[in-house]
C-alpha positions in Angstrom: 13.6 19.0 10.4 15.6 21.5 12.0 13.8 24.8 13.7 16.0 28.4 14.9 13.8 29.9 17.4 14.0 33.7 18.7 15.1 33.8 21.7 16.0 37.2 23.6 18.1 38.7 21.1 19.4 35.6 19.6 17.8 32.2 18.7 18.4 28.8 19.6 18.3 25.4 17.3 16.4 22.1 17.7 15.4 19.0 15.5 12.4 17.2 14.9 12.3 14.0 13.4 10.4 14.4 9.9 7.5 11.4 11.3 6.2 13.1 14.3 6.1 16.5 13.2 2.6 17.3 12.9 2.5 20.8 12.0 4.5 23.9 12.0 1.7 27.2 13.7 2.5 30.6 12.8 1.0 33.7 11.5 -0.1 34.1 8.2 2.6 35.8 6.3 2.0 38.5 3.9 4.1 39.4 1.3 5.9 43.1 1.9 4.3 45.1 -0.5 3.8 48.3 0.8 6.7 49.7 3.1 5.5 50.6 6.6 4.9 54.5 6.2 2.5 53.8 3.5 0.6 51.7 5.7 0.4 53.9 8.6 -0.8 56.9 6.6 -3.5 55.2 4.7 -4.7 53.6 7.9 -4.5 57.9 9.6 -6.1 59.4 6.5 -8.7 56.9 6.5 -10.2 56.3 10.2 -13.0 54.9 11.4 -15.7 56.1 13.6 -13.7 59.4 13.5 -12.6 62.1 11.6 -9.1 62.2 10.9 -6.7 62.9 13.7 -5.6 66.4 12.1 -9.5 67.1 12.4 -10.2 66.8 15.7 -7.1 68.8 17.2 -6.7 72.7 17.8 -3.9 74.6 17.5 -2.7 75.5 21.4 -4.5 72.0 23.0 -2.4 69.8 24.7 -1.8 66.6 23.8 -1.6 63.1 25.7 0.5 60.9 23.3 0.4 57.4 25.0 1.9 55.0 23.9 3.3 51.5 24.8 6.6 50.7 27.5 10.0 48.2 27.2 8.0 45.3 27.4 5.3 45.6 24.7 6.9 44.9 21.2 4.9 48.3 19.7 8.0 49.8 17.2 7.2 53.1 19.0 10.3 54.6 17.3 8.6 54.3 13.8 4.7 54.5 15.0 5.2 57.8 16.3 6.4 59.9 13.4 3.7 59.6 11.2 0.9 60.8 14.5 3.5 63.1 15.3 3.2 64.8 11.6 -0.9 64.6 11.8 -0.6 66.7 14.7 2.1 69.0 13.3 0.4 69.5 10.1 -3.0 70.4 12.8 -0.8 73.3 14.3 0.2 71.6 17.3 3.4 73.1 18.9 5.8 70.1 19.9 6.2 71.9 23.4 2.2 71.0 23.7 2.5 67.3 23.3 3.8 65.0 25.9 4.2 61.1 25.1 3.9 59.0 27.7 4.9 55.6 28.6 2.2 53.5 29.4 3.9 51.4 32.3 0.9 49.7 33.9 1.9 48.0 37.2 5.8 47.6 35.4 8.6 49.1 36.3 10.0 52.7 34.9 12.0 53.0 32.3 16.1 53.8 32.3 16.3 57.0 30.4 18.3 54.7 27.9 15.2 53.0 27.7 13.0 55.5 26.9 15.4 56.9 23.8 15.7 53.0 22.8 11.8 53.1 22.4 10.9 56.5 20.6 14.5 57.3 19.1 17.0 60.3 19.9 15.6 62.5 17.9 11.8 62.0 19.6 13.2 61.8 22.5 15.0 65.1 22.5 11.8 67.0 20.7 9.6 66.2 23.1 8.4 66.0 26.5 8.6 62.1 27.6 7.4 60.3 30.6 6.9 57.9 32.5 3.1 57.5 33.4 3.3 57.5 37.5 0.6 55.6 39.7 1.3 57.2 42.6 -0.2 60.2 40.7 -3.4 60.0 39.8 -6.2 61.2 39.3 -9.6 59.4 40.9 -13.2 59.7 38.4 -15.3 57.3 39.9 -15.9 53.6 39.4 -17.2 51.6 36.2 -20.6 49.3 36.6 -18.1 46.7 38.1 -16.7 48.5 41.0 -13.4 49.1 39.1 -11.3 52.5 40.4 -11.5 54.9 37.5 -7.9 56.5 39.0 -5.6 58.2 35.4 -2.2 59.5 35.3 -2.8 63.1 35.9 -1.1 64.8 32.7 -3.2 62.6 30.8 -7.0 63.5 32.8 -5.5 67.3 32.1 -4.6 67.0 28.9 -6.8 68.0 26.2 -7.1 65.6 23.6 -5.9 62.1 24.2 -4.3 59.7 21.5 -3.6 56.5 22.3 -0.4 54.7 20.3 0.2 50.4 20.3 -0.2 46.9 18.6 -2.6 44.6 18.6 -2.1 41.3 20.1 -3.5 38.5 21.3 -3.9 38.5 25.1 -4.5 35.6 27.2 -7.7 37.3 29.6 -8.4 41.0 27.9 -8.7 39.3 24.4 -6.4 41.6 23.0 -4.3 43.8 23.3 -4.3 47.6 22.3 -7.6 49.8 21.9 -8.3 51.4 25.3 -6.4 49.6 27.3 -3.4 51.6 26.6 -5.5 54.1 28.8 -7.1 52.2 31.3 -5.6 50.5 33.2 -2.4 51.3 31.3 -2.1 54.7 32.9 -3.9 54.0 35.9 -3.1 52.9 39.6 -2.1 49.6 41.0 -5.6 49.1 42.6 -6.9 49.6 39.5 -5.1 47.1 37.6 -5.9 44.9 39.9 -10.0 45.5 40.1 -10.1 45.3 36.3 -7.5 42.4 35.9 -9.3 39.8 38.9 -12.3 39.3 36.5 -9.8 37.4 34.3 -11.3 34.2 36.7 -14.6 35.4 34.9 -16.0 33.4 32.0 -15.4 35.1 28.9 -12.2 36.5 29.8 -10.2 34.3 27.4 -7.5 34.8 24.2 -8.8 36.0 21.3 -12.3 36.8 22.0 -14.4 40.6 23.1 -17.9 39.5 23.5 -19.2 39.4 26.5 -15.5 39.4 27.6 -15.6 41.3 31.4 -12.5 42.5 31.5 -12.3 43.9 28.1 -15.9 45.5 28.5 -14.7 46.5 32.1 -12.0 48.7 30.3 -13.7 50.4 27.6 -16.2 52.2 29.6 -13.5 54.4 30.4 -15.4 56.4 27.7 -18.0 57.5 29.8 -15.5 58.9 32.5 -13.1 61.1 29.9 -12.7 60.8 26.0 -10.2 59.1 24.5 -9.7 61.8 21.2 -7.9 59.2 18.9 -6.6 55.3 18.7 -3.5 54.3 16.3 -3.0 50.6 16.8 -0.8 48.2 14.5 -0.5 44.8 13.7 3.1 43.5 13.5 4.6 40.4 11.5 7.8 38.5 13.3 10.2 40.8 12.2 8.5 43.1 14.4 7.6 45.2 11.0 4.3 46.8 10.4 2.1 44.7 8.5 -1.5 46.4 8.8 -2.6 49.7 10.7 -5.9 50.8 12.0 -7.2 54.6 13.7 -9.9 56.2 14.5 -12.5 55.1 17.4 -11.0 53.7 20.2 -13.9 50.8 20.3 -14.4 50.6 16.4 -10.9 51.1 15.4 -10.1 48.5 17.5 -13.0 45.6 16.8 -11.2 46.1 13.1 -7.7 45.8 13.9 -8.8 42.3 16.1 -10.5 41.0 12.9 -7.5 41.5 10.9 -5.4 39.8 13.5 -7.5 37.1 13.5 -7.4 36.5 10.2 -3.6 36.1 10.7 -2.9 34.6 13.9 -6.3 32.2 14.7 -4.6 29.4 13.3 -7.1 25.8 12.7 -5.0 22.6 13.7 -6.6 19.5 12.7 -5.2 17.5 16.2 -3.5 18.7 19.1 -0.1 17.1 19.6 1.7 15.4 22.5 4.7 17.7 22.4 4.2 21.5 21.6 8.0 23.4 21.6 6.5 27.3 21.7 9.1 30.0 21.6 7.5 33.4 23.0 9.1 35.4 19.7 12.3 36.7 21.4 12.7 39.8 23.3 10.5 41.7 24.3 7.8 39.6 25.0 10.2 37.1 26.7 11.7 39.9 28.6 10.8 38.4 32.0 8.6 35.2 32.7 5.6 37.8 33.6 5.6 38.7 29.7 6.3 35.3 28.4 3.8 33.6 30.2 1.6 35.0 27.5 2.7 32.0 24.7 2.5 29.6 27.4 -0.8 29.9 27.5 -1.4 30.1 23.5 0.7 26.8 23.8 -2.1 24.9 26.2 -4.5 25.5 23.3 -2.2 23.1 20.8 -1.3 20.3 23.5 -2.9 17.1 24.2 -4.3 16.9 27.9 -0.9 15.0 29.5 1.2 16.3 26.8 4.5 18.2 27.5 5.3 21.9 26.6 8.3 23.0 25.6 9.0 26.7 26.8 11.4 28.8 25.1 11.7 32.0 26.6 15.1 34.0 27.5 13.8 35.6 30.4 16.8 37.7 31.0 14.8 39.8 33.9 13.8 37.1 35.8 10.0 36.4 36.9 9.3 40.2 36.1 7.0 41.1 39.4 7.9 41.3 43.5 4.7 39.8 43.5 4.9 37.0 41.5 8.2 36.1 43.5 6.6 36.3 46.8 3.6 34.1 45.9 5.8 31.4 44.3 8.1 31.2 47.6 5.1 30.5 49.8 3.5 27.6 47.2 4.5 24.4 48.4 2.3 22.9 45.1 1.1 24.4 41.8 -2.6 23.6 43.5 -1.8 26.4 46.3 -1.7 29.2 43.5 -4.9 28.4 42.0 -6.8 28.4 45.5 -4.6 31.6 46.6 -6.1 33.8 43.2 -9.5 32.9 43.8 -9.6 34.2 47.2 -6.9 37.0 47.3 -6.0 38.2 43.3 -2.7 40.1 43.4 -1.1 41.5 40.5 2.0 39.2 39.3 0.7 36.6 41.7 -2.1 35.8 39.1 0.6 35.0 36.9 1.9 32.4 39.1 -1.6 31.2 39.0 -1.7 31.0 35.2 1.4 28.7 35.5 -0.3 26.3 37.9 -2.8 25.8 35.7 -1.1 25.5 33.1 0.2 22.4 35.1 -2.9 20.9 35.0 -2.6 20.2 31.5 1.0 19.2 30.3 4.0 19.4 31.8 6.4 22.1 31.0 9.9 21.9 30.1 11.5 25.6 30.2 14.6 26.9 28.1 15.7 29.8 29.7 18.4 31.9 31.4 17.3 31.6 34.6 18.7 29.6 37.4 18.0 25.9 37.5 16.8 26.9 40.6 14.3 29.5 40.1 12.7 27.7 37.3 11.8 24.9 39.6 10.5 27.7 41.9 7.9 28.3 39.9 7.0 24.2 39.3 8.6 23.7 35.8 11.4 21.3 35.3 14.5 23.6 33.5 16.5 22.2 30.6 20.3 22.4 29.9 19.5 23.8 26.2 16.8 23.3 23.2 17.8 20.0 22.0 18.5 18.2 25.9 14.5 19.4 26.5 13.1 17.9 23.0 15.2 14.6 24.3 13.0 14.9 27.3 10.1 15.4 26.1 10.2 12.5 23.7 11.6 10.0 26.7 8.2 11.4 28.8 5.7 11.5 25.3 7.2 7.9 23.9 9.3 8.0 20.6 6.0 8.2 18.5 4.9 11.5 19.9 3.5 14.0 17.7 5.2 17.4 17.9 4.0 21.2 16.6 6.5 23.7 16.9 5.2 27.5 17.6 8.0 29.9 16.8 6.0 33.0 17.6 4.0 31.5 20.1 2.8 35.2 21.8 1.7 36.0 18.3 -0.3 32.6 17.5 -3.7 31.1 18.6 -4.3 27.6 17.7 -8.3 27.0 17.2 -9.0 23.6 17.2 -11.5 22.4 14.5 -14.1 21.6 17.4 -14.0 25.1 18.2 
């Protein structure tokens, strides 16, 4: 059977003999029906846990319109408009709102960038920036000990509205909800307070109770309000496909059911071969981003098994961090001992790689160096097809393969589970 995977802007081809393949994981497709402004403004006129958006503003507030940066797949460009008209049709003055790029600990945006995200015509009608670490504001700590520090417009704003998808994430659960806020316009230390509990139990894909990190976040509430949430669910076209506002905790426990409804996918067996393609750019924008199907991947493969990584990775490893971590590893093993005793941002993701090791091996189509791949303890491969050669010369000729082509998007549940 033959498979095109995204991959950056592109794809890539591979083959799979008919006998081993044991299954083919992706999300639940749902017929386009509605187009994607229809979606959007039943899911705004409809909220839950809060009136409707154009409710809640005043005419002369100012407005903190956060939303997501280059290397979050949130169609910000067509998720915008229809917030931007709530709040028009509320009286707000466009010279009141400011949208701001949620950056976390990632680099800033090219000003190419930013028009790339929210469109010309946004991007000349409005005030848009970067949110900025270095300037923030400090309101105390959460019941964990974890820095309270926001981007200053947005703690002097009055009404904040927090714009992204919902995704799975491999430690916070999910994506989207208040995490847009905190730590997504927060400082470095922060980040990295919130994001160390990710060693914690509970702190897994796909799951919110008695998850620390994701409980760690939302009590952000009790340090400022968070006015609004609009978060989206997207297919693999990157089109919108379901739409939830309102609440930033309720809102946000309804968009994860949803998404689990169409990315928790049951597999009967894992396989010995898993070939996972991260879903093209941007969530394989750098290895930082793409580790994220990697780790979906681990949940489909056989202990000993052999993943098959595609992921462009046209920015390299994506973090300083990360880099300087991997060049003092002599051995996947170092990593793992290194985050329990001195979690650094990017370096955790070097850790997530290690034990990942620990499972399968990991064959990586990229554009990276040869080189730098085997920095980082994974064994590169000339192209698609020369790594499914491998893997079937390491797995034996009778291995059973599942193919993932939106890996980032997908969570394979065992039956056990």
């Amino acid at each position: 059977m033959k498979f095109q995977l995204r991959f950056g802007k592109g794809t890539v081809d591979c083959s799979v003999p008919r006998e081993n393949l044991v299954a083919v994981l992706e999300p639940l497709r749902i017929p386009r029906g509605e187009a994607q402004g229809e979606i959007m403004k039943k899911a705004l006129s409809s909220p839950i846990g809060t009136p409707p958006l154009r409710e809640i503003v005043r005419p002369g507030e100012k407005i903190a319109l956060i939303t997501s940066d280059i290397t979050r797949p949130c169609p910000s460009r067509v998720v915008l408009p229809p917030v931007l008209e709530e709040l028009r049709e509320a009286g707000i003055g466009d010279s009141d709102i400011t949208i701001i790029f949620a950056l976390g600990s990632h680099r800033p945006h090219t000003e190419e960038e930013m028009k790339s995200l929210v469109g010309d015509r946004i991007y000349e009608g409005y005030r848009c920036i970067d949110h900025d670490p270095s300037d923030c504001v400090s309101l105390g700590k959460t019941s964990r000990g974890t820095p309270v520090d926001l981007f200053r417009p947005v703690v002097e704003a009055d009404r904040r509205v927090c714009v992204g998808n919902i995704e799975f994430h491999y430690f916070a659960g999910y994506s989207g909800g208040a995490k847009a806020v905190f730590p997504g316009v927060s400082t470095i230390e922060a980040i990295r307070a919130n994001h160390r509990m990710m060693l914690e139990e509970g702190s897994r894909t796909g799951n919110n109770k008695g998850n620390p990190v994701r409980e760690d976040l939302e009590e952000i509430g009790r340090f400022i309000k968070i006015d609004f949430t609009f978060n989206v669910i997207l297919d693999q076209d990157k089109k919108v496909i379901h739409a939830v506002a309102g609440d930033y905790i309720k809102a946000h426990r309804a968009g994860c059911e949803k998404l689990d409804a169409l990315g928790k996918v049951p597999i009967e067996e894992q396989a010995d071969i898993v070939i996972v393609s991260a879903g093209g750019f941007p969530k394989d924008i750098n290895v930082y981003q793409a580790q994220k199907a990697l780790d979906n991947a681990l949940w489909a493969v056989l202990r000993g098994g052999v993943v098959i990584w595609v992921a462009s990775c046209g920015e390299g490893l994506g973090s300083k961090t990360f880099s300087d971590w991997i060049k003092k590893a002599e051995k996947p093993e170092d990593l793992i001992e290194r985050v329990k005793s001195d979690f650094e941002l990017g370096g955790h993701k070097a850790a997530a790689i290690a034990l990942a090791l620990k499972k399968a091996s990991i064959l990586m189509v990229s554009d990276l160096d040869d080189e730098v791949v085997r920095s980082i303890f994974v064994e590169p491969a000339e192209n698609l097809e020369r790594a499914v050669e491998k893997a079937f010369s390491l797995a034996g000729p009778r291995a059973g393969v599942i193919v993932m082509p939106a890996g980032g998007s997908t969570l394979p549940i065992p039956r056990e589970q």
